[in-house]
N, CA and C atoms as a LAMMPS dump frame, in Angstrom:
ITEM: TIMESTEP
0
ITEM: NUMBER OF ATOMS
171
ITEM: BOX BOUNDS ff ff ff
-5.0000000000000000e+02 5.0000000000000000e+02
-5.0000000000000000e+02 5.0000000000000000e+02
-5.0000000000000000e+02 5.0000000000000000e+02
ITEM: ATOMS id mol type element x y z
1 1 1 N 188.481 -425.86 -110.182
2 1 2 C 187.408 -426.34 -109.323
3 1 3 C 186.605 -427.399 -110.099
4 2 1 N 186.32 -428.567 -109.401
5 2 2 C 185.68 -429.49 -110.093
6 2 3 C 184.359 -429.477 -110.591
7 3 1 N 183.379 -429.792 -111.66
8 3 2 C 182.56 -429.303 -111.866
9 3 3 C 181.18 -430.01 -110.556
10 4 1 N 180.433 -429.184 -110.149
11 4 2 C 179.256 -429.352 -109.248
12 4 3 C 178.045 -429.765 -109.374
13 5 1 N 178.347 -430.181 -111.349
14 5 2 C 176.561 -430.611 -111.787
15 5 3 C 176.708 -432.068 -111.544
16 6 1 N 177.607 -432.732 -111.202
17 6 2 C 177.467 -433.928 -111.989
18 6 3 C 178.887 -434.455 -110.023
19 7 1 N 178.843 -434.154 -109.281
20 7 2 C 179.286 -434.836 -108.148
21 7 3 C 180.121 -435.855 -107.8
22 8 1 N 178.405 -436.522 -107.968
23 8 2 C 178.931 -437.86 -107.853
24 8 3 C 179.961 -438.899 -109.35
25 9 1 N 179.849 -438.083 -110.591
26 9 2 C 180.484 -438.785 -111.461
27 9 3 C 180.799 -437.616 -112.334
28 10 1 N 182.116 -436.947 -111.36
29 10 2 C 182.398 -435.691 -111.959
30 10 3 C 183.071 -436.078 -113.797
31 11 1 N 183.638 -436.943 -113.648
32 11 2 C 184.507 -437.4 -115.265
33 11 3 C 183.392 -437.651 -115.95
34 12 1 N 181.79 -437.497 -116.002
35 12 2 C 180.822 -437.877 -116.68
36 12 3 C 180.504 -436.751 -117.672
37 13 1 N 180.433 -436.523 -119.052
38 13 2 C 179.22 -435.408 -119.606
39 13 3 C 178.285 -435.43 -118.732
40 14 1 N 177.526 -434.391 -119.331
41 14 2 C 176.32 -434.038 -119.131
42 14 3 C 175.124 -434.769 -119.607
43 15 1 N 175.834 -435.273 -120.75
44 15 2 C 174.754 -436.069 -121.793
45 15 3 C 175.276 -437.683 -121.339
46 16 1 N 176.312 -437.961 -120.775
47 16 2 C 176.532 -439.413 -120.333
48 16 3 C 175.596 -439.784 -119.043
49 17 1 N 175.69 -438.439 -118.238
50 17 2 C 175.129 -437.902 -116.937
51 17 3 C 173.839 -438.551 -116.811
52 18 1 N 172.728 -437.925 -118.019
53 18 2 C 171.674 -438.255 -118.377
54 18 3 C 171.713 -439.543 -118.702
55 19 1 N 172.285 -440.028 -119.719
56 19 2 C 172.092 -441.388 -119.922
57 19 3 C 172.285 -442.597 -119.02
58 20 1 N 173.049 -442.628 -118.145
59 20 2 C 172.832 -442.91 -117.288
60 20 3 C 171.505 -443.334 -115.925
61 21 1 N 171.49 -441.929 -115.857
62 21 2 C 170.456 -441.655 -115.173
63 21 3 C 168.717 -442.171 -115.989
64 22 1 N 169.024 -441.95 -117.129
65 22 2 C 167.881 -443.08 -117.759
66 22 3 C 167.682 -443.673 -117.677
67 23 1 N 168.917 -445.019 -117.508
68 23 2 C 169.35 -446.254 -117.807
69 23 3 C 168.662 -446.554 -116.576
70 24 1 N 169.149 -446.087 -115.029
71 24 2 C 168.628 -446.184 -114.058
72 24 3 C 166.909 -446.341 -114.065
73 25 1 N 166.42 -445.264 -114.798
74 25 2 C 165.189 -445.16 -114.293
75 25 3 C 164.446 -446.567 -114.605
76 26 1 N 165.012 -446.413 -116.134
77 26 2 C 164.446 -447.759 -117.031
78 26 3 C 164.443 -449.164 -116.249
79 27 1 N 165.649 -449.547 -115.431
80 27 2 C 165.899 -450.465 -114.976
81 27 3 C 165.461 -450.713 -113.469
82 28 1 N 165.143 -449.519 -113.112
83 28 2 C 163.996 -449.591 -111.511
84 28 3 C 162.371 -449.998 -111.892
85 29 1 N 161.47 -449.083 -113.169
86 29 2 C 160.91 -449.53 -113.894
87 29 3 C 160.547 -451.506 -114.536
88 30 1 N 161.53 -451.916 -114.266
89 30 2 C 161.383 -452.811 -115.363
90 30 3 C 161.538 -454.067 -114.012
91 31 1 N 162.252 -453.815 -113.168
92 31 2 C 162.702 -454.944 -111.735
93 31 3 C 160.816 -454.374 -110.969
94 32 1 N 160.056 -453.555 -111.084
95 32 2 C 158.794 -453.577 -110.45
96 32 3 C 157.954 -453.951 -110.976
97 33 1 N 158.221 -454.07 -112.923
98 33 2 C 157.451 -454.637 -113.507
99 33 3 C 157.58 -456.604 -113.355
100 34 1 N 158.718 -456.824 -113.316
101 34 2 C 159.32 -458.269 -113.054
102 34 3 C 158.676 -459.07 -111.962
103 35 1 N 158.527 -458.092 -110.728
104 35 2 C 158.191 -458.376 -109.64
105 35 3 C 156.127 -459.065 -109.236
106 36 1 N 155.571 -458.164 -110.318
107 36 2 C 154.739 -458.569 -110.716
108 36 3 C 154.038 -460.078 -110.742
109 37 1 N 153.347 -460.645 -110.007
110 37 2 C 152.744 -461.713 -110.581
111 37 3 C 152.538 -461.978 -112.224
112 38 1 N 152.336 -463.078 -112.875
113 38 2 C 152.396 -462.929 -114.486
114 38 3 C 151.09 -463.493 -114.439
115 39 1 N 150.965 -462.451 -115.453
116 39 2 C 148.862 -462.407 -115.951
117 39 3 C 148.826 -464.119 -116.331
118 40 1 N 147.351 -464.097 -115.835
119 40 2 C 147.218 -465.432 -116.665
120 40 3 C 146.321 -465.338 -117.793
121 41 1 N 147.009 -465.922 -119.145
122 41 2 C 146.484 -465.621 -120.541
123 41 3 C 145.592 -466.587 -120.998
124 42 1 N 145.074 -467.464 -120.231
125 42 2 C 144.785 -468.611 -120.54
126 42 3 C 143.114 -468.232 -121.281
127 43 1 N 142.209 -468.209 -122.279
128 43 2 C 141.248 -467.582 -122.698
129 43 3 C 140.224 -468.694 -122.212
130 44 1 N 140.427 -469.864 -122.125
131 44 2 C 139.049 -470.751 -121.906
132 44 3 C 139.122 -470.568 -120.465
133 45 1 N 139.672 -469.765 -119.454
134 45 2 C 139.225 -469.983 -118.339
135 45 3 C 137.792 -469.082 -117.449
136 46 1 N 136.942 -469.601 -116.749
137 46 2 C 135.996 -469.088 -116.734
138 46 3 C 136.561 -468.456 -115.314
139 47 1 N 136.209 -467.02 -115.176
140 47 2 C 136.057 -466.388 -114.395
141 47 3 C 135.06 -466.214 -113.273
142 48 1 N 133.765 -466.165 -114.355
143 48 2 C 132.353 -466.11 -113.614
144 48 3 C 131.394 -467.219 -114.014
145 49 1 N 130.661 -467.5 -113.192
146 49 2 C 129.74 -468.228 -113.934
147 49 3 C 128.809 -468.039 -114.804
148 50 1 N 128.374 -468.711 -115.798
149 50 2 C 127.29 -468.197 -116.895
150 50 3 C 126.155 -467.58 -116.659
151 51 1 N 125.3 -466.525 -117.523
152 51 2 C 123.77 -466.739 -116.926
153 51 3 C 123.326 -467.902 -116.955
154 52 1 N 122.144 -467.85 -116.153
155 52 2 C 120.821 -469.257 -116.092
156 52 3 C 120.57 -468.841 -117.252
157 53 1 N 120.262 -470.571 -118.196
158 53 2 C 119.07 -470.032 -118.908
159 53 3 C 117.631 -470.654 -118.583
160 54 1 N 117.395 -469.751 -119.147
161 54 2 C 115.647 -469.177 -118.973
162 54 3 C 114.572 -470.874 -118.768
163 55 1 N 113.946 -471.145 -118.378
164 55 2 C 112.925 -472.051 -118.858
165 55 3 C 112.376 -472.441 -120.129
166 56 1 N 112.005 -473.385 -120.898
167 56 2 C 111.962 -472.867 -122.382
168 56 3 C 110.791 -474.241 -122.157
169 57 1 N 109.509 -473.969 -122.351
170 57 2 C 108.272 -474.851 -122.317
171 57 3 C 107.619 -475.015 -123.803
């Protein structure tokens, strides 16, 4: 009887099984990270505007 842990890739270890199945996770992980807009690193850019300064008499 063929083994029932592993189904879909019965000729697999257990430990290939897993690795696999890592590989997967890693790589669903990494295509949502991709998908991502890319930060912008740019440091002189102003976000907000400055405080006022003060009056100085």
């Amino acid at each position: 009887m063929p083994d029932q842990r592993n189904s879909t890739r019965p000729f697999l270890s257990e430990r290939d099984a897993q690795f696999v199945e890592q590989t997967r996770t890693t790589i669903n992980e990494t295509l949502e990270l991709l998908s991502q807009p890319m930060p912008d690193t740019f440091l002189g850019r102003k976000t907000q505007e400055p405080f006022p300064k003060g009056e100085t008499d």
